[in-house]
C-alpha positions as CSV (number, residue, x, y, z in Angstrom):
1,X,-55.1,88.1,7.1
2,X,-52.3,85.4,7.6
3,X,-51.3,86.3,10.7
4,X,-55.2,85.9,12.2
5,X,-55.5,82.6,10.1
6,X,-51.8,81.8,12.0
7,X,-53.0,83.2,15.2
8,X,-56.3,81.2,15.5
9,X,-54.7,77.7,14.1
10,X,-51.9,78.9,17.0
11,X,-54.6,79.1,20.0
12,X,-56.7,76.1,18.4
13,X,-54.3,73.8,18.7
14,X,-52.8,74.5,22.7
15,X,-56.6,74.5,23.6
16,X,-56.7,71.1,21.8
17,X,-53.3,69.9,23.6
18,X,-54.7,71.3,27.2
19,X,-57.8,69.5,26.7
20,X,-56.4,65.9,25.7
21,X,-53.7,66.6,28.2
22,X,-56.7,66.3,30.4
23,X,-58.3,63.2,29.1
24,X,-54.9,61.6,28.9
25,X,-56.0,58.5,30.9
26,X,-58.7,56.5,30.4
27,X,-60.6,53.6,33.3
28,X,-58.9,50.7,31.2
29,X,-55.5,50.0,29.8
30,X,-57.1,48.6,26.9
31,X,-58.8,52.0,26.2
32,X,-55.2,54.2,26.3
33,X,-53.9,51.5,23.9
34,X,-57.7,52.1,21.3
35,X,-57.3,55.6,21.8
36,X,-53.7,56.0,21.1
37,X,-54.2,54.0,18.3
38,X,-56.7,55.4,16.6
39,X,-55.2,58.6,16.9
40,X,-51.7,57.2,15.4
41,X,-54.2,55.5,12.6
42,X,-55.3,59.3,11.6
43,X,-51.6,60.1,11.5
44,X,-50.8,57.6,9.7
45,X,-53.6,58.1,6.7
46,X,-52.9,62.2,7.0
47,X,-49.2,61.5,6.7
48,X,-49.5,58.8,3.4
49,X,-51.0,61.5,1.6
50,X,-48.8,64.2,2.1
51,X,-46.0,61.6,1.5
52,X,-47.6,60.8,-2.1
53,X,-47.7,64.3,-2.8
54,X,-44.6,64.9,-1.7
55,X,-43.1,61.9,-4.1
56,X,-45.5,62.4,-6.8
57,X,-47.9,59.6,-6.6
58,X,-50.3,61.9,-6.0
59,X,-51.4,65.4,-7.7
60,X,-50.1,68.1,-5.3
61,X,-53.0,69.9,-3.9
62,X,-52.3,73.1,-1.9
63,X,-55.6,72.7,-0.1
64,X,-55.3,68.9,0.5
65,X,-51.7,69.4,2.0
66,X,-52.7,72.4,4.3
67,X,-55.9,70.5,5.5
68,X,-53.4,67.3,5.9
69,X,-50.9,69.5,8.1
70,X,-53.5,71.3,10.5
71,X,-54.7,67.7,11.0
72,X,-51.9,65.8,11.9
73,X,-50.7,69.0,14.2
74,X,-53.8,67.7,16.2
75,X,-53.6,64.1,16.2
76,X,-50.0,64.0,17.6
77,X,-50.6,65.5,20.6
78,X,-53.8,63.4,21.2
79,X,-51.9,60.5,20.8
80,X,-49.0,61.4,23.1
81,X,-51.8,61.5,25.6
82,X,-52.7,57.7,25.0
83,X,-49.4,57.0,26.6
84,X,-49.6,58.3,29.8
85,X,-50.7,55.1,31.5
86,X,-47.9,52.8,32.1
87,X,-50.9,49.9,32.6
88,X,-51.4,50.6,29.0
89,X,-48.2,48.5,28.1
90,X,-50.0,45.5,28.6
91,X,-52.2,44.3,26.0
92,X,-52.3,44.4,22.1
93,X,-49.8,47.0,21.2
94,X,-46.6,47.4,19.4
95,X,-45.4,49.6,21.7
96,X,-42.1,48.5,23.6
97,X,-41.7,49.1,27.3
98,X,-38.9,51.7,27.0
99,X,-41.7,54.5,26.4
100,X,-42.5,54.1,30.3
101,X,-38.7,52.9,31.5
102,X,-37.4,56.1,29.6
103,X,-40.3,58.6,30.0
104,X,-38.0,61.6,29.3
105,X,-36.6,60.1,26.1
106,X,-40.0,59.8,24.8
107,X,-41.5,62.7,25.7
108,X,-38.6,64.3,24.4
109,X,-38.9,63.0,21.1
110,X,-42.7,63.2,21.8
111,X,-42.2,67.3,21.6
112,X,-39.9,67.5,18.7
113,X,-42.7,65.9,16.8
114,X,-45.2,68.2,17.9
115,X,-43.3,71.2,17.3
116,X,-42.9,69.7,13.7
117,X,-46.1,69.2,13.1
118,X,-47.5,72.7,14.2
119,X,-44.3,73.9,12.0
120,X,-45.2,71.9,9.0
121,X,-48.9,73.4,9.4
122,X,-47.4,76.8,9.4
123,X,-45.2,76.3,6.4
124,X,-47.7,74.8,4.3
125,X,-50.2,77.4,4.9
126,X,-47.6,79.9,3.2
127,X,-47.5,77.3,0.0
128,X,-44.1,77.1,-0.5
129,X,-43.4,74.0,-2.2
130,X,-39.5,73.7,-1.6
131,X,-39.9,74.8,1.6
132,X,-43.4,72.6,2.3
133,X,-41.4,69.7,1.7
134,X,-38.2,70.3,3.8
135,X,-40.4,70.6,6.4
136,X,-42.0,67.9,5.8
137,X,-39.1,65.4,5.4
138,X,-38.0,67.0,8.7
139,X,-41.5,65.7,10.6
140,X,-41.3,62.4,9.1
141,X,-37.9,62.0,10.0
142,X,-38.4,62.9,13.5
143,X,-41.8,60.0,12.9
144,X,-39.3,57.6,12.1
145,X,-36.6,58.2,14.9
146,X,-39.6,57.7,17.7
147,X,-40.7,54.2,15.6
148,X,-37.1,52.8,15.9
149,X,-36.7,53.4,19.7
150,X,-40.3,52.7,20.7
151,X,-42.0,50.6,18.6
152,X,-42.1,46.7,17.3
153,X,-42.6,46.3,13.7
């Protein structure tokens, strides 16, 4: 029974990365900077409420956490694909212009987060609170390091 749940959050989530991979770019810069933006909003409400759980502000909720995970293994790649225009640079963003000058970097960094994600979704689906949170200190970690190369505060 795990493994099937595992298997079918497993393909859900490449079909989900092929098809925003495809829908990456968008007519207007301004609509790659709303739609990576919205996407890093959803992070950044999914991701608050695993942090209070994590640090006790909140009652832990196995479900709430799980449901929290699977999301934000979604919405990361989505919003990796708002970057792919470099005319999305422009514009009302907090996004510095080293994300297109070091491309590699980025993406790099870009995939560790993913991978983080998907294994944070994993590891919380198991309900092992010690190892739950290791994994998720790891993601937010990994969060942070992107935010000090690649964004303005």
């Amino acid at each position: 029974m795990f493994w099937s749940k595992t298997l079918k959050l497993a393909g859900l989530t490449s079909l989900m990365m092929f098809s925003t991979a495809q829908a990456a770019t968008f007519d207007k810069a301004e609509t790659d900077i709303k739609y990576r933006q919205s996407a890093l909003t959803m992070i950044a409400i999914n991701f608050s409420d695993m942090a209070d759980m994590v640090k006790g502000k909140k009652q832990w909720d196995d479900s709430q956490f799980q449901l929290r995970a699977m999301q934000l293994s979604h919405l990361v790649p989505m919003a990796h694909a708002g970057f792919a225009s470099a005319d999305s640079q422009e514009g009302n963003t907090k996004a510095k212009s080293e994300i297109w000058k070091d491309t590699a970097g980025f993406d790099k960094k870009f995939a560790k987060f993913t991978a983080d994600t998907k294994n944070l979704a994993f590891v919380s689906a198991r309900g092992e609170r010690g190892d739950i949170k290791k994994a998720f200190g790891q993601t937010a970690k990994n969060c942070k390091s992107c935010h000090s190369d690649y964004k303005f505060k």
